[in-house]
OpenMM code with the backbone's topology and positions (N, CA, C; nanometers):
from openmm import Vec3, app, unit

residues = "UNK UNK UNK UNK UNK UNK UNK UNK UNK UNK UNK UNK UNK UNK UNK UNK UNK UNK UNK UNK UNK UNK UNK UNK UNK UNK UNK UNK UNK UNK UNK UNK UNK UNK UNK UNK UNK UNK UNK UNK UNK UNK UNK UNK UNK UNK UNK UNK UNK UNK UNK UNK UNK UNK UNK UNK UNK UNK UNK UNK UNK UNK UNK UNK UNK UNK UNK UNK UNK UNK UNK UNK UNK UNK UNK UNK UNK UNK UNK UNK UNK UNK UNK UNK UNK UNK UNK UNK UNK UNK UNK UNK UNK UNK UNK UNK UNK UNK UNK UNK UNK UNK UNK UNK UNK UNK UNK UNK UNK UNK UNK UNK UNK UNK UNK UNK UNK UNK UNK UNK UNK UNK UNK UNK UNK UNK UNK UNK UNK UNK UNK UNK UNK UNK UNK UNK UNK UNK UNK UNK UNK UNK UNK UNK UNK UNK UNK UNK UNK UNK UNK UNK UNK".split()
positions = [
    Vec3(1.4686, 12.8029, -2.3501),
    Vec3(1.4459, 12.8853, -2.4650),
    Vec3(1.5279, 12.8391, -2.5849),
    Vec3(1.6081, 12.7036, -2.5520),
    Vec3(1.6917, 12.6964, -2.7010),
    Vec3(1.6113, 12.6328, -2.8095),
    Vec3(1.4245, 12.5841, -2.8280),
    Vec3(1.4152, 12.5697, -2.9126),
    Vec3(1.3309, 12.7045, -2.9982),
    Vec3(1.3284, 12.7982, -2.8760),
    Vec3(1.2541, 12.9335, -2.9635),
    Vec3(1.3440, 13.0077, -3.0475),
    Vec3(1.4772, 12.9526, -3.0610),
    Vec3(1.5496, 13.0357, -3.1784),
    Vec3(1.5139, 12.9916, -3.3025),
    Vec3(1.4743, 12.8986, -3.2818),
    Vec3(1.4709, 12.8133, -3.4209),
    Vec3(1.3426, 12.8109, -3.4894),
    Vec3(1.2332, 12.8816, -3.3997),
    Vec3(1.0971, 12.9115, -3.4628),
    Vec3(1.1030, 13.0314, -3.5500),
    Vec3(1.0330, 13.0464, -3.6423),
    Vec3(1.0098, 13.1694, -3.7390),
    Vec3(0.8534, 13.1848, -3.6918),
    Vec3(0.8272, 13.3289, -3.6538),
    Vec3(0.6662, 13.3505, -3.6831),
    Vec3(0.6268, 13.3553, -3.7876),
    Vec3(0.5080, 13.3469, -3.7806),
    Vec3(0.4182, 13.3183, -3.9087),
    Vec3(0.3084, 13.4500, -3.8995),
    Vec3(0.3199, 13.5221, -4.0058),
    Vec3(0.1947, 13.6484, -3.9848),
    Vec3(0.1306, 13.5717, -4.1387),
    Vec3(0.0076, 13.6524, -4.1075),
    Vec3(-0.0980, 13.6240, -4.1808),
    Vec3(-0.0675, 13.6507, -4.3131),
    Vec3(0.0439, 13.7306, -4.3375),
    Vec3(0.0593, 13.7626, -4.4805),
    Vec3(0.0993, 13.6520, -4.5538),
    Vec3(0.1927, 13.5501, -4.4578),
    Vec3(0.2818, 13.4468, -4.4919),
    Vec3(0.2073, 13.3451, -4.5325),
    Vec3(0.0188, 13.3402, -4.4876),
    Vec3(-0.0003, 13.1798, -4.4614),
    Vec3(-0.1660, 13.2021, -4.6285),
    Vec3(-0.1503, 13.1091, -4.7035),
    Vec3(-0.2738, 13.1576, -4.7845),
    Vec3(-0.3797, 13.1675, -4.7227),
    Vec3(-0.4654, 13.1895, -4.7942),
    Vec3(-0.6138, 13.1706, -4.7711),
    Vec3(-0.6674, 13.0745, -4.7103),
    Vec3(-0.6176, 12.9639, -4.7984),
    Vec3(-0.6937, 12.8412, -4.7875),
    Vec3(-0.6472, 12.7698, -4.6292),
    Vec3(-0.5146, 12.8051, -4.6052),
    Vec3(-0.4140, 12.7734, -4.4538),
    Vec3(-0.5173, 12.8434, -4.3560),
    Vec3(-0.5515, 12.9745, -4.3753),
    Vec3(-0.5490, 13.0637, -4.3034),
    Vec3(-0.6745, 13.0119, -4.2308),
    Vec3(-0.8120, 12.9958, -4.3616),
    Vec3(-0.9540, 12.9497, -4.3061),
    Vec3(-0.9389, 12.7942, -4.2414),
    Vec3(-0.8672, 12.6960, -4.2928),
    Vec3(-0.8073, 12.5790, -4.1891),
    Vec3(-0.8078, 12.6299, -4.1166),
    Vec3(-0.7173, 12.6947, -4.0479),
    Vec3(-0.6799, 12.7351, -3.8908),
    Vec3(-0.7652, 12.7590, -3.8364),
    Vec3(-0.8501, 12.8776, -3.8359),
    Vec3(-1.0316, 12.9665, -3.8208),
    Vec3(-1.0558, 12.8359, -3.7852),
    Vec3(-1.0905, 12.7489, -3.8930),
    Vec3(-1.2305, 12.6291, -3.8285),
    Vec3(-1.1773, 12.5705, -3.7645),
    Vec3(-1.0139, 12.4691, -3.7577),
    Vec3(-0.9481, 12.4030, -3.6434),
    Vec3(-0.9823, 12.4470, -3.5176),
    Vec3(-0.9370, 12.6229, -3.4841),
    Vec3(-0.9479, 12.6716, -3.3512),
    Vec3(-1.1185, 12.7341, -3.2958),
    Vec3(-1.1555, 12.7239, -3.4192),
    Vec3(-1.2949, 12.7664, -3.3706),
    Vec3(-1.3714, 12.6062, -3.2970),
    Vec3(-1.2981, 12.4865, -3.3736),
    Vec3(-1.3841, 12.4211, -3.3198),
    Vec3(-1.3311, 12.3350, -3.1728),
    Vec3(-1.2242, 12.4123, -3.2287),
    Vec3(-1.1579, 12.3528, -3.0380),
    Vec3(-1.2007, 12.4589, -2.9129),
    Vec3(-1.2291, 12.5619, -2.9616),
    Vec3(-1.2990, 12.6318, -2.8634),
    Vec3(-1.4266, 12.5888, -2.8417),
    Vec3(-1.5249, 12.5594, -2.9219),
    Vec3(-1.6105, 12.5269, -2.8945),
    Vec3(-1.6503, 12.3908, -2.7925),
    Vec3(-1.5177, 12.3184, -2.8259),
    Vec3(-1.5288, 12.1372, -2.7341),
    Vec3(-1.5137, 12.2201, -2.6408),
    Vec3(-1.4202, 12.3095, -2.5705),
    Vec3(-1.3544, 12.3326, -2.4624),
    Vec3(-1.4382, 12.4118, -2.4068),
    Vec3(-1.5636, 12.5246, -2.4873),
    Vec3(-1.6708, 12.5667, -2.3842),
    Vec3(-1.7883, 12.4912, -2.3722),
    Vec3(-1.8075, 12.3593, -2.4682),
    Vec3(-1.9221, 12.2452, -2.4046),
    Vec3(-1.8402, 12.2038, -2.3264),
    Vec3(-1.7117, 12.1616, -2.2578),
    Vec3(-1.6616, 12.0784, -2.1308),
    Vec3(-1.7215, 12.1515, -2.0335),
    Vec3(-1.6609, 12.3217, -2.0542),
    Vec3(-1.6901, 12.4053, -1.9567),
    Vec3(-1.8740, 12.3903, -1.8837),
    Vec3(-1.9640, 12.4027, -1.9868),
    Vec3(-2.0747, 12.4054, -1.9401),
    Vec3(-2.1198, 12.2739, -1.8794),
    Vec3(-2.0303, 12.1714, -1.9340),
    Vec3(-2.0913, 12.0487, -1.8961),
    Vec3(-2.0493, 12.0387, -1.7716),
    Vec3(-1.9306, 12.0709, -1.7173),
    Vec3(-1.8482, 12.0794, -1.5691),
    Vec3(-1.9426, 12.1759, -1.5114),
    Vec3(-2.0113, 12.2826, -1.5299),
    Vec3(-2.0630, 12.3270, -1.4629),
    Vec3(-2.2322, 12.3037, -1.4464),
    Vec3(-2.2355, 12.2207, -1.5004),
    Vec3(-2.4007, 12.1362, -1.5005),
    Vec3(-2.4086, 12.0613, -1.3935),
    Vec3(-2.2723, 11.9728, -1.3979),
    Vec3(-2.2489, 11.8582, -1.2857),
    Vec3(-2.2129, 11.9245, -1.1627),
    Vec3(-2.2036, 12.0417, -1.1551),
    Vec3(-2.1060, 12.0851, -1.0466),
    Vec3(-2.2351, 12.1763, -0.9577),
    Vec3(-2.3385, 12.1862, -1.0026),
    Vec3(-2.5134, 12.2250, -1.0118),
    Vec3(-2.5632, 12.1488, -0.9478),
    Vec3(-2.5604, 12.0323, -1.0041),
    Vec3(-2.6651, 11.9083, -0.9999),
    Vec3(-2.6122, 11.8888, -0.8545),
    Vec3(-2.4831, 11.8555, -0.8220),
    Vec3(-2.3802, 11.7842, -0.7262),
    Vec3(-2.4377, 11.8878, -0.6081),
    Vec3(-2.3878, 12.0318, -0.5942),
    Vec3(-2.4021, 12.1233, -0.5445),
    Vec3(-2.5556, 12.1245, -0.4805),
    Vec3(-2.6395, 12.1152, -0.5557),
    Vec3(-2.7931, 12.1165, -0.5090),
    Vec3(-2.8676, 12.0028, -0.4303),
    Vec3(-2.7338, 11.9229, -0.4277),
    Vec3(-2.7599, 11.7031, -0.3920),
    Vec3(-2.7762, 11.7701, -0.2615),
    Vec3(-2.8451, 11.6322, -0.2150),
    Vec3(-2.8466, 11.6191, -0.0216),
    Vec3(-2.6813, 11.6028, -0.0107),
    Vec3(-2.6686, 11.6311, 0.0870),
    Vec3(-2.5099, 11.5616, 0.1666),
    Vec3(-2.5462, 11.4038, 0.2077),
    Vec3(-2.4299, 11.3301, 0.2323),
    Vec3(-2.4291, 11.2387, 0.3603),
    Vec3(-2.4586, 11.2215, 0.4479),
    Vec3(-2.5609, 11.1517, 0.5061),
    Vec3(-2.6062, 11.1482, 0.6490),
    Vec3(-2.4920, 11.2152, 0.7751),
    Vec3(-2.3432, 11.1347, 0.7460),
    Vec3(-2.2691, 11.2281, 0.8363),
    Vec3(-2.2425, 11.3960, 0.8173),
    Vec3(-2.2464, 11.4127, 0.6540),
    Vec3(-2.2036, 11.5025, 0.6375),
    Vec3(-2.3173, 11.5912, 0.7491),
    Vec3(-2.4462, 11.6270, 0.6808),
    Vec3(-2.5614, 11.6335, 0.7508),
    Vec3(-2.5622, 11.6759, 0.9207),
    Vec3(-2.4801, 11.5944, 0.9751),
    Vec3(-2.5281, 11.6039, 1.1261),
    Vec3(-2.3706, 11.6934, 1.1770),
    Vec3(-2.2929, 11.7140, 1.0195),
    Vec3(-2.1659, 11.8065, 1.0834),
    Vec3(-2.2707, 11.9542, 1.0501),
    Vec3(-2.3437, 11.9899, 0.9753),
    Vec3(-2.3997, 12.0690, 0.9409),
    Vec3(-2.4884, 12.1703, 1.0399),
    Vec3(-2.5577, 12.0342, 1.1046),
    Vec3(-2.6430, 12.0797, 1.2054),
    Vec3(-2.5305, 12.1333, 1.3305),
    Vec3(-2.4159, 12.0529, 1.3521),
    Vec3(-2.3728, 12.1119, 1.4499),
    Vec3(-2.3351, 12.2591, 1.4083),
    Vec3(-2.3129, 12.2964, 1.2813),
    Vec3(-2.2718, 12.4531, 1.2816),
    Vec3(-2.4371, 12.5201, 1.2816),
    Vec3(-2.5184, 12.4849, 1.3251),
    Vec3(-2.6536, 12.5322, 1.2985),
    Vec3(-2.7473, 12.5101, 1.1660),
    Vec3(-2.6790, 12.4381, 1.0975),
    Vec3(-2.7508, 12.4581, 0.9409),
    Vec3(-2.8754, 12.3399, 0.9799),
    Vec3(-3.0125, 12.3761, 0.9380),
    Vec3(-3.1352, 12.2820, 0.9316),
    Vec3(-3.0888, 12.1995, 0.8727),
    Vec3(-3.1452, 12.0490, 0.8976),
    Vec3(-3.1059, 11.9220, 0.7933),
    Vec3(-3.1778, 11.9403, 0.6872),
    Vec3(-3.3046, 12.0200, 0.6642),
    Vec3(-3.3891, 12.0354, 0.5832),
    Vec3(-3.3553, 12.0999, 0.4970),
    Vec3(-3.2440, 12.2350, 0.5141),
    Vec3(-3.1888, 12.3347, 0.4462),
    Vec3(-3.0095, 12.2858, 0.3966),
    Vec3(-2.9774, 12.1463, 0.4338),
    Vec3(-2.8629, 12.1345, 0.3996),
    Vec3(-2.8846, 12.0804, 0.2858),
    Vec3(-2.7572, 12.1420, 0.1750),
    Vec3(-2.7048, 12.0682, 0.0543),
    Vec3(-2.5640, 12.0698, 0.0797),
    Vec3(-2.4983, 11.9964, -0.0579),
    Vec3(-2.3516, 11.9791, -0.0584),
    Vec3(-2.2942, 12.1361, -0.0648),
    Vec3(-2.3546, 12.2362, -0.1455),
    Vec3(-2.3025, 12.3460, -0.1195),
    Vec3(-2.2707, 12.3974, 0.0049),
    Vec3(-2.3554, 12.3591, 0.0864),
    Vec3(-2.3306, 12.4564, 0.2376),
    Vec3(-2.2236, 12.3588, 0.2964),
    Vec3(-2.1691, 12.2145, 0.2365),
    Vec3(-2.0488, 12.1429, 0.2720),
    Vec3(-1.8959, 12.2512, 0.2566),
    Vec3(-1.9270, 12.3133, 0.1464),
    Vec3(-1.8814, 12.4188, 0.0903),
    Vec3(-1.7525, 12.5023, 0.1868),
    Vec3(-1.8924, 12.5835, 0.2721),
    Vec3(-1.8420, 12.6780, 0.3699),
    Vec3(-1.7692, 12.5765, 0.5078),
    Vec3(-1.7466, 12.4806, 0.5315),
    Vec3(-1.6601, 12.4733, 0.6347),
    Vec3(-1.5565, 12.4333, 0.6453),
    Vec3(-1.5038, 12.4473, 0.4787),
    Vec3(-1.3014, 12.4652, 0.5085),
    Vec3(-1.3217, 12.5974, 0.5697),
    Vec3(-1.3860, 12.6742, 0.5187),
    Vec3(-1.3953, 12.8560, 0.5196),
    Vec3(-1.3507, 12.9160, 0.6373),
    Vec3(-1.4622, 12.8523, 0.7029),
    Vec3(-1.4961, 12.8388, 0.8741),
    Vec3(-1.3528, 12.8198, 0.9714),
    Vec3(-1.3213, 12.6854, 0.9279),
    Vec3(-1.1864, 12.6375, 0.9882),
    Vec3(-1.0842, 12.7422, 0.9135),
    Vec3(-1.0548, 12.7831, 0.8197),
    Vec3(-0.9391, 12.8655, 0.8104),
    Vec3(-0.9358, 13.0093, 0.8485),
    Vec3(-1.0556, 13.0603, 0.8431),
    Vec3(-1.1010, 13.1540, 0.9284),
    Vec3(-1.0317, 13.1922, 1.1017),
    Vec3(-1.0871, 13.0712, 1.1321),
    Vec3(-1.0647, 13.0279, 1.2637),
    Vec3(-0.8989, 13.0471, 1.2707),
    Vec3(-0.8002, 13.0135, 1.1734),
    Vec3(-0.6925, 13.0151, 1.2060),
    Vec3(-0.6561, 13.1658, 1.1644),
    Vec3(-0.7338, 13.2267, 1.1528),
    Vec3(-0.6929, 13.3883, 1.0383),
    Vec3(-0.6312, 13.3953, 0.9668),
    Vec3(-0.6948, 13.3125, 0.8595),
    Vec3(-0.6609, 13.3329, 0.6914),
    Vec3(-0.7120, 13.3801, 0.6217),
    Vec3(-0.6759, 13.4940, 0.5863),
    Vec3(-0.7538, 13.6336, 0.4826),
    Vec3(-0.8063, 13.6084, 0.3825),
    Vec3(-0.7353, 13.4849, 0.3047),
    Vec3(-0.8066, 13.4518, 0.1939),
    Vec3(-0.9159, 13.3353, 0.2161),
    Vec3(-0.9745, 13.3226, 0.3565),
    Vec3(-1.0721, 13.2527, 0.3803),
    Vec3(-1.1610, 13.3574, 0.4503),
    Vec3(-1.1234, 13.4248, 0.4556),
    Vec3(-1.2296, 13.6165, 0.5038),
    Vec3(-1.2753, 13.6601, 0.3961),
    Vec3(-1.2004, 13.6598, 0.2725),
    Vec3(-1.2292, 13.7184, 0.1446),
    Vec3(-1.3185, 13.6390, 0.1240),
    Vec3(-1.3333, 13.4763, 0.1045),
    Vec3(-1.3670, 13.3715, 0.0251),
    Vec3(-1.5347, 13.4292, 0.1158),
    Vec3(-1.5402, 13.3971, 0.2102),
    Vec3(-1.6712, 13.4688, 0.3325),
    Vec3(-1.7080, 13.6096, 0.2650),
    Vec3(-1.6534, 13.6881, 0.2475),
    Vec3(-1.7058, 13.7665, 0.2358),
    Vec3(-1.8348, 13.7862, 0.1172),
    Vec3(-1.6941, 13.7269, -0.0180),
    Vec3(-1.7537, 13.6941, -0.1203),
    Vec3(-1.8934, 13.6220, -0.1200),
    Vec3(-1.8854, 13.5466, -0.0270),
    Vec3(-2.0052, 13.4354, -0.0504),
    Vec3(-2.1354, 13.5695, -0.0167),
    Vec3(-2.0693, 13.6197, 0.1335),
    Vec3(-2.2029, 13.7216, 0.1573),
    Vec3(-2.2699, 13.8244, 0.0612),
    Vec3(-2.1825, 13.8382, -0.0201),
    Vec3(-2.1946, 14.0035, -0.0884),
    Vec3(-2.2665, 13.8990, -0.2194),
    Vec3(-2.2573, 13.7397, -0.2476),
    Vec3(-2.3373, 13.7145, -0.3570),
    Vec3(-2.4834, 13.7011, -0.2872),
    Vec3(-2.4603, 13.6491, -0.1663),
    Vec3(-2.5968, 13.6342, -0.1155),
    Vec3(-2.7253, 13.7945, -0.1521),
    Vec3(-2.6464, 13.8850, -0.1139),
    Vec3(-2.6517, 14.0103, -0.1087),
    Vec3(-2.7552, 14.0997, -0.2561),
    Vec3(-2.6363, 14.0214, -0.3651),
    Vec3(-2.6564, 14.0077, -0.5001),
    Vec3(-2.8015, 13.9557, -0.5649),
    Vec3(-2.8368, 13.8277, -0.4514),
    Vec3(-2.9074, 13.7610, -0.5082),
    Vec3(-3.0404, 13.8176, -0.4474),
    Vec3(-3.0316, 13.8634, -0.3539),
    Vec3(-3.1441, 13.9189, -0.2630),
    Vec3(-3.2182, 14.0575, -0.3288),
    Vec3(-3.0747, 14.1101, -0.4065),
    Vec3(-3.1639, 14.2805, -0.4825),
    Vec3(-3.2082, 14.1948, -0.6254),
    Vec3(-3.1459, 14.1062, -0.6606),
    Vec3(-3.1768, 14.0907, -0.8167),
    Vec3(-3.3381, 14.0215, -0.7733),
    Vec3(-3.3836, 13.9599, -0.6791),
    Vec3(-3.5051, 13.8961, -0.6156),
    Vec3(-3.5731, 13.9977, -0.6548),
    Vec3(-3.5477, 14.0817, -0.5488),
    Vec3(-3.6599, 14.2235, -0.5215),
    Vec3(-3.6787, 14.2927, -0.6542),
    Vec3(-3.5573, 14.2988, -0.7532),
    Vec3(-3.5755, 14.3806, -0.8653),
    Vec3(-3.6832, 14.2865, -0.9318),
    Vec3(-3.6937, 14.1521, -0.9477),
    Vec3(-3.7143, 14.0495, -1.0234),
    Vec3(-3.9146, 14.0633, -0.9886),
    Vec3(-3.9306, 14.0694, -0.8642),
    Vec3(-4.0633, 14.0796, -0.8018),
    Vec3(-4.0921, 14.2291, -0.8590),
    Vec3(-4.0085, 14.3390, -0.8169),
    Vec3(-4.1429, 14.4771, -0.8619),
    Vec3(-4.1126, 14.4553, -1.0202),
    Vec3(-4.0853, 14.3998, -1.1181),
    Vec3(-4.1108, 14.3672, -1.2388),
    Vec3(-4.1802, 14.3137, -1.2714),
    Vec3(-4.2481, 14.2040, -1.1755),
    Vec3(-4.3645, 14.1229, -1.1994),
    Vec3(-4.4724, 14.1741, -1.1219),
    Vec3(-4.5352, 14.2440, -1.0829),
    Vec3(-4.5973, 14.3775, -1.0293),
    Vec3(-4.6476, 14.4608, -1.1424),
    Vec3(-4.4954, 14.5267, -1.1989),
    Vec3(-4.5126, 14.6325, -1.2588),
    Vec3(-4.5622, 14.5710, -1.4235),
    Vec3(-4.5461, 14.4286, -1.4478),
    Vec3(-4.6330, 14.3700, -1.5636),
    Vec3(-4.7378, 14.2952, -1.5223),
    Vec3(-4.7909, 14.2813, -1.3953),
    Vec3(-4.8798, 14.2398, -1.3642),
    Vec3(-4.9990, 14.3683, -1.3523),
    Vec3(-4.9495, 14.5161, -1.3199),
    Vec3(-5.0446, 14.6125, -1.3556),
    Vec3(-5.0696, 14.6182, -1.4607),
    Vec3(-4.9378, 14.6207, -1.5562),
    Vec3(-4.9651, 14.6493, -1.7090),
    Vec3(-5.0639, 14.5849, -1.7575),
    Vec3(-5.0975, 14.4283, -1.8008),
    Vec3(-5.1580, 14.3390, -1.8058),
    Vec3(-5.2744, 14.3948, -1.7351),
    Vec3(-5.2931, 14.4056, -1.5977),
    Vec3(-5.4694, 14.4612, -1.5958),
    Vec3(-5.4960, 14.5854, -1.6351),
    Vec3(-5.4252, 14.6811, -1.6544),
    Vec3(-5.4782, 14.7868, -1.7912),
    Vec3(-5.5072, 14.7386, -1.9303),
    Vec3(-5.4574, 14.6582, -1.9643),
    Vec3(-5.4549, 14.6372, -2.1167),
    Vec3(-5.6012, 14.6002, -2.1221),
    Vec3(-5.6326, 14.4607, -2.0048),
    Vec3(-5.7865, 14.4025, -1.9986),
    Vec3(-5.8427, 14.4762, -1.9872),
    Vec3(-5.8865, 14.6015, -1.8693),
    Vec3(-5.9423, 14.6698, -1.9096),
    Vec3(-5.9648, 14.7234, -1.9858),
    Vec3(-5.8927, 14.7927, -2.0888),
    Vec3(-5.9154, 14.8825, -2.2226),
    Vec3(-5.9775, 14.7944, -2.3537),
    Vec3(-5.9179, 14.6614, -2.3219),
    Vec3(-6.0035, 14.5647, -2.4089),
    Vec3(-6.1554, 14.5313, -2.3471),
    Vec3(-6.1607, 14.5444, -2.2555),
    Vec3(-6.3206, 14.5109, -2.2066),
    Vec3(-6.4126, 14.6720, -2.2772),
    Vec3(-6.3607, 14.7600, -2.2847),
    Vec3(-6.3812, 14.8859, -2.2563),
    Vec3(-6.4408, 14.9985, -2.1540),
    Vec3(-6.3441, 14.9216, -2.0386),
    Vec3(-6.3435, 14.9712, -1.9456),
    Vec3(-6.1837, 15.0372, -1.8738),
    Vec3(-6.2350, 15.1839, -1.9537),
    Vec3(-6.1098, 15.2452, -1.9319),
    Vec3(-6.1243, 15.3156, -1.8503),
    Vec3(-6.0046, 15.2951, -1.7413),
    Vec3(-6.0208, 15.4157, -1.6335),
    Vec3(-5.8761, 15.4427, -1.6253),
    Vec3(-5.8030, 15.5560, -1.6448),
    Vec3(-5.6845, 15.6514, -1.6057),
    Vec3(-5.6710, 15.7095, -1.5030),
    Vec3(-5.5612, 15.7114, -1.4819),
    Vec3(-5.4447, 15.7932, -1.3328),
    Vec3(-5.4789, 15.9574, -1.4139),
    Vec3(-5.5327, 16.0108, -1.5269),
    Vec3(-5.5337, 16.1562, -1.5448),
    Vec3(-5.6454, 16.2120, -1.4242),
    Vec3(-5.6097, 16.3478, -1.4540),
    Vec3(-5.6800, 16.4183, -1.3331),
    Vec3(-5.7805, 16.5262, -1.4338),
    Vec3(-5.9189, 16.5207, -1.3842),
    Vec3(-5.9916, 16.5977, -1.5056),
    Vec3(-6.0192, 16.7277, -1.4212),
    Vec3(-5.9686, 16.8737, -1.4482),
    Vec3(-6.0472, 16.9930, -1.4062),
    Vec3(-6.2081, 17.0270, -1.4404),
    Vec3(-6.2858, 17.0307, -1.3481),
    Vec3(-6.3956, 17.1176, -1.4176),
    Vec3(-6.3808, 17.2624, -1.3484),
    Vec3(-6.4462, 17.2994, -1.4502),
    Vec3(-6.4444, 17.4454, -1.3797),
    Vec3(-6.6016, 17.5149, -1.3640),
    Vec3(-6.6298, 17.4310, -1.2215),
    Vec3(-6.7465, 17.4906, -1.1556),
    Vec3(-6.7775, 17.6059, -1.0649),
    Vec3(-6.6975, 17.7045, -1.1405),
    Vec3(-6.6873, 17.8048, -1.0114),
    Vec3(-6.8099, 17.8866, -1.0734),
    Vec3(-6.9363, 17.9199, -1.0005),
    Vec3(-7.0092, 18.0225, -1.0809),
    Vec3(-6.9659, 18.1898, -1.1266),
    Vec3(-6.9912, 18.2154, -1.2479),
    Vec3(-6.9926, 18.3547, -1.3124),
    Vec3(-7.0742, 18.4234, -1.2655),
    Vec3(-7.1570, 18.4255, -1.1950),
    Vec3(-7.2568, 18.5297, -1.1782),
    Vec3(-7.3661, 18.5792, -1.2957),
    Vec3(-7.3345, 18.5228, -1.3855),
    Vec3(-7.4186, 18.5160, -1.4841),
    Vec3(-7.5570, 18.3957, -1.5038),
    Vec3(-7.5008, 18.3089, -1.4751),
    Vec3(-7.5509, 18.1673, -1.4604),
    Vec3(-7.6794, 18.2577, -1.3130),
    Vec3(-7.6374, 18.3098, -1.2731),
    Vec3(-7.7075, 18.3173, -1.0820),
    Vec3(-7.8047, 18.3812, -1.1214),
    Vec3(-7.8102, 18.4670, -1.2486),
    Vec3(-7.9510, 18.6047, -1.1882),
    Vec3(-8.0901, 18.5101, -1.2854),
] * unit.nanometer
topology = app.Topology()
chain = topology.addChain("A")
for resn in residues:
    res = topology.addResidue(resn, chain)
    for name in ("N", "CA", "C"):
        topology.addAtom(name, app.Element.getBySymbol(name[0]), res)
């Protein structure tokens, strides 16, 4: 800490205008390099993730049951997991768990994702119909055929 005595802060009152908007675009545009790295690390980390494995990798796969057909590098993934598991390490129970509860995640956002395409796939054949002019509605029409006795004599 002996060179933080010797710093003075700087508040905004201290720095002009012209300092001030420097700074703004300096740090705005270093954030910006630093969230294209981010996306770009996670493009490659996609691409990589979705790759076949190694033929060896592959046949370690199958021995935990995984299809060769269904293996990628991701499912390389899960078998530190496995092995630390095995030794009962909680934060390889958590890491498991996590994985399940996204699986989990991904399975309702599916189902939500399907009755949405349903529920605009009805929409869409109402609309055609009403443009053909062939309208038919879910309303319910009363008649009221009960005779008066008037109608009878």
């Amino acid at each position: 800490m002996a060179n933080n005595q010797n710093l003075r802060p700087l508040t905004k009152e201290q720095l002009t205008p012209e300092l001030q908007s420097e700074r703004g675009k300096k740090g705005g545009k270093r954030s910006q390099e630093v969230q294209h790295q981010k996306k770009t690390l996670a493009q490659l980390f996609t691409i990589w993730a979705n790759g076949k494995p190694k033929p060896k990798d592959i046949l370690l796969l199958e021995s935990l049951g995984i299809d060769a057909e269904d293996a990628t590098n991701k499912s390389l993934l899960i078998i530190p997991i496995i092995k630390n598991l095995s030794k009962g390490d909680t934060k390889a129970l958590q890491m498991a768990m996590d994985l399940l509860e996204e699986d989990k995640r991904k399975e309702a956002e599916i189902r939500k994702l399907n009755a949405e395409i349903k529920r605009l796939e009805l929409e869409t054949e109402k609309l055609k119909n009403e443009l053909n002019g062939d309208v038919t509605t879910n309303k319910i029409i009363i008649v009221n055929d009960v005779p008066t006795g008037e109608q009878d004599a």
